[in-house]
N, C-alpha and C positions, 0 to 999 in steps of 0.2 A: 504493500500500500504506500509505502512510503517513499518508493523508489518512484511510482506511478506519479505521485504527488510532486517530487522533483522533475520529473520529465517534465509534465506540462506547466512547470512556474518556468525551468530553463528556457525549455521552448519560445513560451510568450515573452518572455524579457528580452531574449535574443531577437527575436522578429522584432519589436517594439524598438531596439536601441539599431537593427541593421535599416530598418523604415528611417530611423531617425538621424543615420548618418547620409541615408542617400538625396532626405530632403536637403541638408544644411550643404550637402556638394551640388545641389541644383541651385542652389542662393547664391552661389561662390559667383564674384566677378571675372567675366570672360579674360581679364588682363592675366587671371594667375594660370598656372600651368596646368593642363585636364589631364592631373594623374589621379586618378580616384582610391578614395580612403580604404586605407587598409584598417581593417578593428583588430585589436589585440584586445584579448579577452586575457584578463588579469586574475589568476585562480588562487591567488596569495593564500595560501592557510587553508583551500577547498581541497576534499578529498580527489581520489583519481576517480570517481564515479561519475560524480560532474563533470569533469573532465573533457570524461566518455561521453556524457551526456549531450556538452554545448556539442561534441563533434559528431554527434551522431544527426546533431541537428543543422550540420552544414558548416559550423564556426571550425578556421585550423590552424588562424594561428591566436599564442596564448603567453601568456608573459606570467615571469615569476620575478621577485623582489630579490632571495636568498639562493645562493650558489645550494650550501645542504639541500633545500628542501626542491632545487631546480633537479637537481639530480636524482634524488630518491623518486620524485614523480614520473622523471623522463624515464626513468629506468625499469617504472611497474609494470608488472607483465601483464598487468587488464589493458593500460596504455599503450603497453609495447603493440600487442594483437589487439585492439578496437583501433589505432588508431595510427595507421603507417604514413599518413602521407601531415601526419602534424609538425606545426613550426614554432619550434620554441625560439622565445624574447627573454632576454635578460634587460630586466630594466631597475636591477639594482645597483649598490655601489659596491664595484668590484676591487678587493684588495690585490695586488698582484699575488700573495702565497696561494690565490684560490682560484687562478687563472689554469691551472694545469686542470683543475676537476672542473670546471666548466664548459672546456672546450672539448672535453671526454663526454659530453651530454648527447644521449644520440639525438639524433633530429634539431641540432642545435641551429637555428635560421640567423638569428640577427643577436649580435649585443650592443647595447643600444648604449652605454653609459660610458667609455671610454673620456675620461679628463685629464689626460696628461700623457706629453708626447711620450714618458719613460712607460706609463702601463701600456700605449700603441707596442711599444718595440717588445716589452715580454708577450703581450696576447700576438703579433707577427710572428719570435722566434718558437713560441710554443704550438701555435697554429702549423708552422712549418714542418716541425717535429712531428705531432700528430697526425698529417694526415697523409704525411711519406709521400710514394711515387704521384699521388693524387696534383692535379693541379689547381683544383677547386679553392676560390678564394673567401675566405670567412668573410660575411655582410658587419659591417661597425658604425654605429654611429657618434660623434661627439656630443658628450652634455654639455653645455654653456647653465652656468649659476645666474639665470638672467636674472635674478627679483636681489642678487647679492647678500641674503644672508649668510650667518655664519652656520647654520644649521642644515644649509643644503651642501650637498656635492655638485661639482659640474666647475670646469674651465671659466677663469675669468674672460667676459664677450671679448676683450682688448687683442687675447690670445688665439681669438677662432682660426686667422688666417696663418698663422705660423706652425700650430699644430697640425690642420687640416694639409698643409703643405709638408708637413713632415712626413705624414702617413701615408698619401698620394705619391710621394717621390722615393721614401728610403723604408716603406712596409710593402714587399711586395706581395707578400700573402692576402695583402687588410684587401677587402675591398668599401670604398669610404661610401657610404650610401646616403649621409647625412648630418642633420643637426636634431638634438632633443633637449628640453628641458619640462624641470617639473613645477618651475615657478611658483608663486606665492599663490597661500590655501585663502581660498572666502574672497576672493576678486567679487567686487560688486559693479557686474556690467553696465547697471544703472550710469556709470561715472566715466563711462566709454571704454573704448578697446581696450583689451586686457594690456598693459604694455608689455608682461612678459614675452606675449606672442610678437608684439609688436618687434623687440629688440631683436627675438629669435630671426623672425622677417629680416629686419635691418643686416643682421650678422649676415644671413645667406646670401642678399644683395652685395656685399660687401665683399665677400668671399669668392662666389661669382667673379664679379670685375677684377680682383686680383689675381683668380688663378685662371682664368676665362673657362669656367664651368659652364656648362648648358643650365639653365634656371631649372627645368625639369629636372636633370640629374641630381641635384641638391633637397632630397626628403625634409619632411621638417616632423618629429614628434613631438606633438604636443596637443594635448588637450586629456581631460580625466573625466568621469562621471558628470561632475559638477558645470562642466564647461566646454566638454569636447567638441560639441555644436557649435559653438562659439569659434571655436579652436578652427575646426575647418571653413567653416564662413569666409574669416582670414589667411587660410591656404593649408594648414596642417592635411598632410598625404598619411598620417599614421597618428592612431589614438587608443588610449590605454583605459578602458572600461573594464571596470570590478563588480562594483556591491551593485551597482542595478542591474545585473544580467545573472550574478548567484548570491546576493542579497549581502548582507554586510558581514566583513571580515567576523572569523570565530577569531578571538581573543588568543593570544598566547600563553599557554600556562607561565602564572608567576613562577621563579626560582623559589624555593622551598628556604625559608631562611637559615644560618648557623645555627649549633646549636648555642657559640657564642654571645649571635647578636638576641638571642629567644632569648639565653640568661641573663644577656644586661638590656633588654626589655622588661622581663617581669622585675626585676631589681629596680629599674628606675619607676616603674608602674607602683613597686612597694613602697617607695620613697616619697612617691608624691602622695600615696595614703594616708603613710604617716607625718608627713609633715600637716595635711589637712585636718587629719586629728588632735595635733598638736595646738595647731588654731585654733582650732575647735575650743581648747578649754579654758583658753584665754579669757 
């Protein structure tokens, strides 16, 4: 019953949100380039049943957050056999020690968060290594930190065209398919364009003219549940949909505290007891 009940929420959500990226690609003005949006269905924390599910329903490619949990997914065997022709996204923040078990992910399509020319050259020599006589060139994209907090990952924009010119000349393995960012949460469209997207825009222009890229050639990810409508309106060819297509992320189980920090909890717990008592008699 319960399985039944997730098919048909997958299903409708998936139709509702692919209805809803084809309208906001018919809005797009005829000046930006007619590459039509790609959906990445973002299964962060969802079992491999949904998985199965969105793919059974048509959806193939799917983005994961964490290297561990990209790979125990990519690796399941209900995955493996329901689902051979799926394209895994990496759209989190990738440390280089964890570059060798990512690129080991079978079905691996695109990594989208590359921010620094030294991670391009390990994810190039390691890609090299892994895929041997093969000449098939791994898809990458650069993050730009457009909104510049300290809390996001992604390339300062200043840097787009040096890195992107690193990759393109001395990664011959990379193949550079674009630009991503995850920009500032709770944009209130009300106040006009998002400028995240906006800058993201600006960089690919920018980038364009200096290395004379085709406009088409230069991908842009960006847009999330909240906004990806939005996001293609202004040109995004790739968008990253989660909790409206398998409903909102499950929670990560808390760490399980010390037995240390439990003891100088109830200790400090008994302390403020007793000193309330203490008041008390005052």
């Amino acid at each position: 019953m319960w399985k039944v009940a997730m098919s048909e929420e997958i299903g409708k959500a998936l139709q509702s949100v692919v209805e809803r990226v084809n309208q906001a690609s018919a809005r797009r003005p005829q000046t930006l380039p007619a590459v039509p949006p790609r959906l990445v269905a973002v299964s962060k924390t969802k079992p491999p049943e949904m998985v199965v599910e969105a793919y059974r329903q048509g959806q193939r490619n799917f983005g994961e957050n964490y290297v561990n949990e990209l790979v125990d997914k990519a690796s399941d065997p209900l995955i493996l056999e329901s689902c051979p022709e799926i394209k895994w996204h990496f759209i989190g923040h990738l440390q280089k020690n964890n570059v060798n078990k990512l690129l080991a992910v079978p079905n691996l399509f695109l990594v989208e968060t590359v921010d620094s020319a030294k991670l391009a050259d390990k994810v190039n020599s390691s890609w090299q290594r892994i895929r041997g006589a093969s000449t098939q060139r791994l898809k990458v994209m650069v993050q730009i930190n457009t909104s510049g907090e300290q809390s996001k990952h992604g390339l300062p924009p200043e840097e787009t065209v040096n890195t992107v010119k690193h990759i393109v000349s001395k990664c011959a393995a990379l193949h550079f398919l674009g630009l991503m960012t995850i920009g500032r949460y709770g944009y209130n469209l009300a106040l006009g364009a998002n400028p995240d997207f906006q800058m993201l825009l600006s960089r690919r222009q920018e980038l364009c003219d200096s290395l004379k890229l085709p406009m088409e050639e230069v991908e842009l990810s960006m847009g999330m549940s909240t906004d990806f409508e939005h996001a293609i309106e202004v040109g995004a060819t790739n968008v990253r949909v989660g909790s409206i297509i398998f409903g909102n992320r499950d929670p990560a189980p808390s760490p399980a505290p010390s037995p240390e920090k439990t003891a100088k909890t109830v200790s400090e717990e008994s302390a403020k007891k007793m000193q309330h008592l203490t008041v008390s008699e005052h």
